[in-house]
mmCIF file of the C-alpha atoms, coordinates in Angstrom:
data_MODEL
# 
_entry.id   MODEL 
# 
loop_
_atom_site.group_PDB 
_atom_site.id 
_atom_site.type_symbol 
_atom_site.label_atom_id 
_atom_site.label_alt_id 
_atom_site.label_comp_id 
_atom_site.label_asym_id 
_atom_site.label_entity_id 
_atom_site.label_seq_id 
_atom_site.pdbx_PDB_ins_code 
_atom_site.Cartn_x 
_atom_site.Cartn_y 
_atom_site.Cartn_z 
_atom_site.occupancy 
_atom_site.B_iso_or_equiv 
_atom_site.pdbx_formal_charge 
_atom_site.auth_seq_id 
_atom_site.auth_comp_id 
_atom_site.auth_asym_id 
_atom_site.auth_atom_id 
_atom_site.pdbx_PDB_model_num 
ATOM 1   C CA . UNK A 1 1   ? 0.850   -11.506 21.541 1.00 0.00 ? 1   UNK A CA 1 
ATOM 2   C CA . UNK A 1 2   ? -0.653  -9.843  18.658 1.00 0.00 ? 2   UNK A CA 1 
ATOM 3   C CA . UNK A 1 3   ? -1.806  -6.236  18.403 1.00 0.00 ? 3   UNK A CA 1 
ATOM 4   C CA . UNK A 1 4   ? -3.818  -3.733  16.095 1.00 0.00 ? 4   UNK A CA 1 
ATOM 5   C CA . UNK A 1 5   ? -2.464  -0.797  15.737 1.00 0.00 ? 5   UNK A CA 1 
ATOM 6   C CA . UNK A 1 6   ? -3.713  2.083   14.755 1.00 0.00 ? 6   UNK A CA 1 
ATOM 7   C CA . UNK A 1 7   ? -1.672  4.640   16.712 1.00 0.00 ? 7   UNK A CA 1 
ATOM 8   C CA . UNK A 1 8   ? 2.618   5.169   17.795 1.00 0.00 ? 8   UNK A CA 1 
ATOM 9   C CA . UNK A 1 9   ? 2.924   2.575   20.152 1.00 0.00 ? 9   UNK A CA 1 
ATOM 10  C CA . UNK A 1 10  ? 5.854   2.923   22.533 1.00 0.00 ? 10  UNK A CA 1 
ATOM 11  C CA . UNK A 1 11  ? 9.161   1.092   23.548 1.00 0.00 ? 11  UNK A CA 1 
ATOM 12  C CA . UNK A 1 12  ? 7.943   -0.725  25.852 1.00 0.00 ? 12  UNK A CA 1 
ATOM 13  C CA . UNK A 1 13  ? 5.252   -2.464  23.674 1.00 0.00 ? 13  UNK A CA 1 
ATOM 14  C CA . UNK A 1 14  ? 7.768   -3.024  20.309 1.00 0.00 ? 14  UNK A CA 1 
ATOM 15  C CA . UNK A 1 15  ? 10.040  -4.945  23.390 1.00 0.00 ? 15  UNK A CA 1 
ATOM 16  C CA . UNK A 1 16  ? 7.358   -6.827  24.380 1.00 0.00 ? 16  UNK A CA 1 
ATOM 17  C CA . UNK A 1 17  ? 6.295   -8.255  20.873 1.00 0.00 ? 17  UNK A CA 1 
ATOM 18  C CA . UNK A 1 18  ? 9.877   -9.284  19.964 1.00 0.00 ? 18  UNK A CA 1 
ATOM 19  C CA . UNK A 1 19  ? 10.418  -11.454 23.521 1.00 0.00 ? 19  UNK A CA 1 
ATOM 20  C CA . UNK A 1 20  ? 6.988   -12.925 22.933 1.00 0.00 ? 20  UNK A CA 1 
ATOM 21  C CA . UNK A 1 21  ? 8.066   -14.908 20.252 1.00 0.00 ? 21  UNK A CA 1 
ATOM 22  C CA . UNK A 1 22  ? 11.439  -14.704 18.209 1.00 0.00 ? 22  UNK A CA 1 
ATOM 23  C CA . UNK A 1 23  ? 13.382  -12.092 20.426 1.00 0.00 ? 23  UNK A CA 1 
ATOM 24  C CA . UNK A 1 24  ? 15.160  -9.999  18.142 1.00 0.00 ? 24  UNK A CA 1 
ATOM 25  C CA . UNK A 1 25  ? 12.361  -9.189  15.468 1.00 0.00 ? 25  UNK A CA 1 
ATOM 26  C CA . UNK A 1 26  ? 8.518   -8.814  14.995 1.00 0.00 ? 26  UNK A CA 1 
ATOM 27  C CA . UNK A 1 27  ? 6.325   -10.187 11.968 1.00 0.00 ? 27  UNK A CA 1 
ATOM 28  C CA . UNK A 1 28  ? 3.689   -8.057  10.798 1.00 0.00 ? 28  UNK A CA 1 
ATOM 29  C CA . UNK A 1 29  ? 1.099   -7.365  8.119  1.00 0.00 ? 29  UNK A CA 1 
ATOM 30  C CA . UNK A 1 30  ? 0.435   -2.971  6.900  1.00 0.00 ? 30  UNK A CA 1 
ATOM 31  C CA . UNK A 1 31  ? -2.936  -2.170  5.525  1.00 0.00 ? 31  UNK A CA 1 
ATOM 32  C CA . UNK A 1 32  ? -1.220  0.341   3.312  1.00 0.00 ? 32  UNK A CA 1 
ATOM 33  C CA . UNK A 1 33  ? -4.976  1.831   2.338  1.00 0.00 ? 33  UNK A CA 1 
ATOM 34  C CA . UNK A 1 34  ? -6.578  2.389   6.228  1.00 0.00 ? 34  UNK A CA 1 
ATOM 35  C CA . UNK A 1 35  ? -2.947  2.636   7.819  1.00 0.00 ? 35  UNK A CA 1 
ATOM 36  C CA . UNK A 1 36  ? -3.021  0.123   10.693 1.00 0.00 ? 36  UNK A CA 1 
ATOM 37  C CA . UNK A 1 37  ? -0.671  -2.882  11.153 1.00 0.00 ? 37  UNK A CA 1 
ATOM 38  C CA . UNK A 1 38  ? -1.153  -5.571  12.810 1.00 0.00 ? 38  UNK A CA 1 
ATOM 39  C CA . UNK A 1 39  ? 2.182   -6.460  14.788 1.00 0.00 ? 39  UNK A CA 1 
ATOM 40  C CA . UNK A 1 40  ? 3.219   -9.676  16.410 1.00 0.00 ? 40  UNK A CA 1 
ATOM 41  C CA . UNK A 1 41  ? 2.162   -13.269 16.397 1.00 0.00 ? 41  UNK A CA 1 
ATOM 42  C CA . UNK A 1 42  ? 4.050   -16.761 15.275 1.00 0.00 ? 42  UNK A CA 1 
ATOM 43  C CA . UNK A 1 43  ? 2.925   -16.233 11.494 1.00 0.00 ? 43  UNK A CA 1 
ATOM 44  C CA . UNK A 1 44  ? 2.045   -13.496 8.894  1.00 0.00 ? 44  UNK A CA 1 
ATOM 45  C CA . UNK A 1 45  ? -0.743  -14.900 8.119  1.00 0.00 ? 45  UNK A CA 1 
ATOM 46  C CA . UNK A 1 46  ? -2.209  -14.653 12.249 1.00 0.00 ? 46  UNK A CA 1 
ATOM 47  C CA . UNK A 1 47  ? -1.792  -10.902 11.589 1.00 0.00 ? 47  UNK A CA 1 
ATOM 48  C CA . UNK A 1 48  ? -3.702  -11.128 8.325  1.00 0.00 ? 48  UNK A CA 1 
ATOM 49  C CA . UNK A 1 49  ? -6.423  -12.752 9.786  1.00 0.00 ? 49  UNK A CA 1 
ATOM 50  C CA . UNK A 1 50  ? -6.801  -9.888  12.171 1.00 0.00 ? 50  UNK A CA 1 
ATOM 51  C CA . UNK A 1 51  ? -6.732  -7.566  10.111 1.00 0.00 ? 51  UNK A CA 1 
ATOM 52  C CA . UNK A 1 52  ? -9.536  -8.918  6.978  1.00 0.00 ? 52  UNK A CA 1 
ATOM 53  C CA . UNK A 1 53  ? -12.041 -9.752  10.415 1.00 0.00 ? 53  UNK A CA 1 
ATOM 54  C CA . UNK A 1 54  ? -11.310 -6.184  11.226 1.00 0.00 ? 54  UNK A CA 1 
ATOM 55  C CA . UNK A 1 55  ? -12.089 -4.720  7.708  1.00 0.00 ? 55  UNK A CA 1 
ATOM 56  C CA . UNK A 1 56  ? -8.938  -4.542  5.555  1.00 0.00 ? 56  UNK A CA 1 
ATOM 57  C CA . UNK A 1 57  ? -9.037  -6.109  2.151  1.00 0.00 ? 57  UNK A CA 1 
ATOM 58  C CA . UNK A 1 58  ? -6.336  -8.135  0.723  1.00 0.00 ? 58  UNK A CA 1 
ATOM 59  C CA . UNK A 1 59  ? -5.150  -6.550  -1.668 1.00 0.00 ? 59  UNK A CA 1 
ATOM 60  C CA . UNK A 1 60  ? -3.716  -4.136  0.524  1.00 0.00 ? 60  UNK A CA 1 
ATOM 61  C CA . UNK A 1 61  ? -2.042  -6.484  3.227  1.00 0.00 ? 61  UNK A CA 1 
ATOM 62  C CA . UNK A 1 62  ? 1.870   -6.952  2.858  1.00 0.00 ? 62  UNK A CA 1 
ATOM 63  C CA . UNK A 1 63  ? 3.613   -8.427  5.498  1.00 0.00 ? 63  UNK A CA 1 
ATOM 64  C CA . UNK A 1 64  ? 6.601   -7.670  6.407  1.00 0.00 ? 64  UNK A CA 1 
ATOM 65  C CA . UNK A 1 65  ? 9.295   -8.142  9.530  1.00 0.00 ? 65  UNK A CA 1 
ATOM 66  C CA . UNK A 1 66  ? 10.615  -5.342  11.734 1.00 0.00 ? 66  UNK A CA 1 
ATOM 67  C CA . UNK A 1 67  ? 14.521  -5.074  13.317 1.00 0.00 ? 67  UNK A CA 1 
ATOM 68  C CA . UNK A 1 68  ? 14.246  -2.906  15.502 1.00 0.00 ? 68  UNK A CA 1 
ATOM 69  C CA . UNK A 1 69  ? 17.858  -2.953  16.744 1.00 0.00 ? 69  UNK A CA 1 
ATOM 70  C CA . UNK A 1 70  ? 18.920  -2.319  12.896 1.00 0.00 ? 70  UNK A CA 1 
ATOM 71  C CA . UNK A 1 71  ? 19.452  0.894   11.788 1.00 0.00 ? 71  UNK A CA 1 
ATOM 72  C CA . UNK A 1 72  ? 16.581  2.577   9.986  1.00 0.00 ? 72  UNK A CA 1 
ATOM 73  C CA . UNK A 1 73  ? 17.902  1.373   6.113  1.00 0.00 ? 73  UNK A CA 1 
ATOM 74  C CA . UNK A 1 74  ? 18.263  -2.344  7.001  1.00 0.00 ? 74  UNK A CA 1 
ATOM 75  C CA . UNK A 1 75  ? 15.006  -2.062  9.955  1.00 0.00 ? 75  UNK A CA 1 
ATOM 76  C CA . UNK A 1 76  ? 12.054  -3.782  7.702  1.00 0.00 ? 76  UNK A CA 1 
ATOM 77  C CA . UNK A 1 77  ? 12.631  -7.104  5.586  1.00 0.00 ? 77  UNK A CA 1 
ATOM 78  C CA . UNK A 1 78  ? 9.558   -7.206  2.978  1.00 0.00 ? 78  UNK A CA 1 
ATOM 79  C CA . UNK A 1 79  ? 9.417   -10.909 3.150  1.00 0.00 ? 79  UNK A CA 1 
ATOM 80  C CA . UNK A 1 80  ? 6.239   -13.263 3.644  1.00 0.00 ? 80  UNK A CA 1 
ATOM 81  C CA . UNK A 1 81  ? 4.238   -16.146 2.373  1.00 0.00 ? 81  UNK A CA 1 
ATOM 82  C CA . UNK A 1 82  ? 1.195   -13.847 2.489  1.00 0.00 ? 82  UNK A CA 1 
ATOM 83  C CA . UNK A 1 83  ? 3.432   -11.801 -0.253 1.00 0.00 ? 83  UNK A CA 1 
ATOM 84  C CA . UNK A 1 84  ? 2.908   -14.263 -3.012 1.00 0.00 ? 84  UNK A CA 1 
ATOM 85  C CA . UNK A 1 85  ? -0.064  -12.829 -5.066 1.00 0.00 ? 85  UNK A CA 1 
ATOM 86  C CA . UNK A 1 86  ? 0.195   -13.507 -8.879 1.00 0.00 ? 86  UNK A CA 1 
ATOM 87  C CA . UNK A 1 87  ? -3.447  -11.215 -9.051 1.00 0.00 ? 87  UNK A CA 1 
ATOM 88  C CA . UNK A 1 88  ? -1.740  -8.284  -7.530 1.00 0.00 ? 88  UNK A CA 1 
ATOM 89  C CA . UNK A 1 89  ? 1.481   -8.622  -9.619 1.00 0.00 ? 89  UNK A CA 1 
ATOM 90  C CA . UNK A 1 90  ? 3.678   -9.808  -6.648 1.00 0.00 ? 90  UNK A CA 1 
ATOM 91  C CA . UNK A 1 91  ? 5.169   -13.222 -7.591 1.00 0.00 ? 91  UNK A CA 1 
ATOM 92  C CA . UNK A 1 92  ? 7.751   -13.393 -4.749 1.00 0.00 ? 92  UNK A CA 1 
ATOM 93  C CA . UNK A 1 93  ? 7.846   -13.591 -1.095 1.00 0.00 ? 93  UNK A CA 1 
ATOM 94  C CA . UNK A 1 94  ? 8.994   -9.970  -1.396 1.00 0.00 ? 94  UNK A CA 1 
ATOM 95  C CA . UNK A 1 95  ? 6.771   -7.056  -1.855 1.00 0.00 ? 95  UNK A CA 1 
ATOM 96  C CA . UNK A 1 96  ? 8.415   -6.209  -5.640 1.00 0.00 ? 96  UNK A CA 1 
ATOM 97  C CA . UNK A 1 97  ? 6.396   -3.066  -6.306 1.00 0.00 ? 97  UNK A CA 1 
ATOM 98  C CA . UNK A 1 98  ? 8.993   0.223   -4.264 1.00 0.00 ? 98  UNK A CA 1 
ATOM 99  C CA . UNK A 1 99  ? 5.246   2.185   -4.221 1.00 0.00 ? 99  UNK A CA 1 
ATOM 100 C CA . UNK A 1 100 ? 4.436   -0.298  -1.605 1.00 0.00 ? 100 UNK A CA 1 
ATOM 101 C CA . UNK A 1 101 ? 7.417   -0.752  0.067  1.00 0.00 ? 101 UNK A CA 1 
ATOM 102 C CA . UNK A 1 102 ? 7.708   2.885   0.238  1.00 0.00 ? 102 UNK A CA 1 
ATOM 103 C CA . UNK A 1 103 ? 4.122   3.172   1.985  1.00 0.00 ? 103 UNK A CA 1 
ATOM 104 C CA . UNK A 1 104 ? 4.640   0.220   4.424  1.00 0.00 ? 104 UNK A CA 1 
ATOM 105 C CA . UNK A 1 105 ? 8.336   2.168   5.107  1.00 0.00 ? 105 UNK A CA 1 
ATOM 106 C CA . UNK A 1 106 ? 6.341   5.231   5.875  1.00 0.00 ? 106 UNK A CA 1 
ATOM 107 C CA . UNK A 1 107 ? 3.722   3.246   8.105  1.00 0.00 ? 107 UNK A CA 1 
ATOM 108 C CA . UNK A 1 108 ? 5.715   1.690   10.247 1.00 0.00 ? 108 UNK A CA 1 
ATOM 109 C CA . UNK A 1 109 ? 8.076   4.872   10.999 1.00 0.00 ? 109 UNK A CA 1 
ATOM 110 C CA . UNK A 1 110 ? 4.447   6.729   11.956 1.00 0.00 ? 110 UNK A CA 1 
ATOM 111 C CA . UNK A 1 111 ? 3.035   3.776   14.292 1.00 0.00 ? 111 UNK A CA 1 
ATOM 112 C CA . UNK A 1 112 ? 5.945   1.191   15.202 1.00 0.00 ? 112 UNK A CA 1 
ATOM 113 C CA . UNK A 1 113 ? 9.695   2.878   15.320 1.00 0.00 ? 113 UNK A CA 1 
ATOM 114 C CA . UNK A 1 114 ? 10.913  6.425   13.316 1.00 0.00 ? 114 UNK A CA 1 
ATOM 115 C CA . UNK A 1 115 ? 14.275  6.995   11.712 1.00 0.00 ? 115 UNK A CA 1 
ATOM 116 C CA . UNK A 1 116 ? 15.759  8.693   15.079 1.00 0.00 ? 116 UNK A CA 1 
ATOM 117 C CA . UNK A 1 117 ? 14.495  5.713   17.277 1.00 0.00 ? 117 UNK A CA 1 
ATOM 118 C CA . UNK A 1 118 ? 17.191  2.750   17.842 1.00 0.00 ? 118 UNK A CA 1 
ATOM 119 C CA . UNK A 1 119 ? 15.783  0.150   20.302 1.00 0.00 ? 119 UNK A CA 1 
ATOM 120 C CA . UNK A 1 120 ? 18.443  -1.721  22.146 1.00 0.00 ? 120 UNK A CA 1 
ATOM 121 C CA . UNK A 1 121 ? 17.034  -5.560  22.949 1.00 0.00 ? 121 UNK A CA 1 
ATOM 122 C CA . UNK A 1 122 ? 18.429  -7.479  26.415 1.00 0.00 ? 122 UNK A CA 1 
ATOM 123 C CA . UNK A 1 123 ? 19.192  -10.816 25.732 1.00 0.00 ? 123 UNK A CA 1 
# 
């Protein structure tokens, strides 16, 4: 299961991307400039894809992995292959620059899970 998103998706959907593949978290990639993230898939880089066929350039795809059990400080790990750019200053799997962080922070609380949202997975 991997989705687009351009809009808040609800509960139900975040739920349903965790089970389909590791249970407890989803990977994703943020086009920080045209705010949409593709959510969900076995790799970053399946979300990546998605998104450069769909008109996002790389230089502003970071992936990243959502918790959404955590609470909101510990809900996003900034970690993936598709992180390691020497071009665009990011030498690491995670995204080093806090601009960035800070706008893939604020674009997943607008379209996947906000500060006052705590989703509770079954097991």
């Amino acid at each position: 299961m991997l989705l687009l998103i351009d809009k808040k998706i609800d509960t139900v959907t975040i739920l349903k991307l965790c089970q389909a593949h590791f249970g407890n978290f989803i990977k994703f990639v943020a086009d920080i400039d045209r705010q949409v993230i593709a959510a969900g898939g076995e790799m970053h880089a399946d979300a990546e894809v998605l998104l450069l066929n769909n008109g996002s350039k790389q230089v502003s795809l970071w992936g990243a992995n959502l918790y959404p059990e955590n609470e909101p400080e510990k809900r996003i790990e900034f970690e993936s292959f598709i992180n390691i750019r020497p071009l665009d200053d990011n030498m690491a799997l995670t995204v080093q620059n806090t601009e960035i962080r800070h706008k893939i922070k604020n674009l997943v609380e607008a379209l996947l899970l906000s500060p006052e949202e705590l989703i509770q997975l079954e097991d």
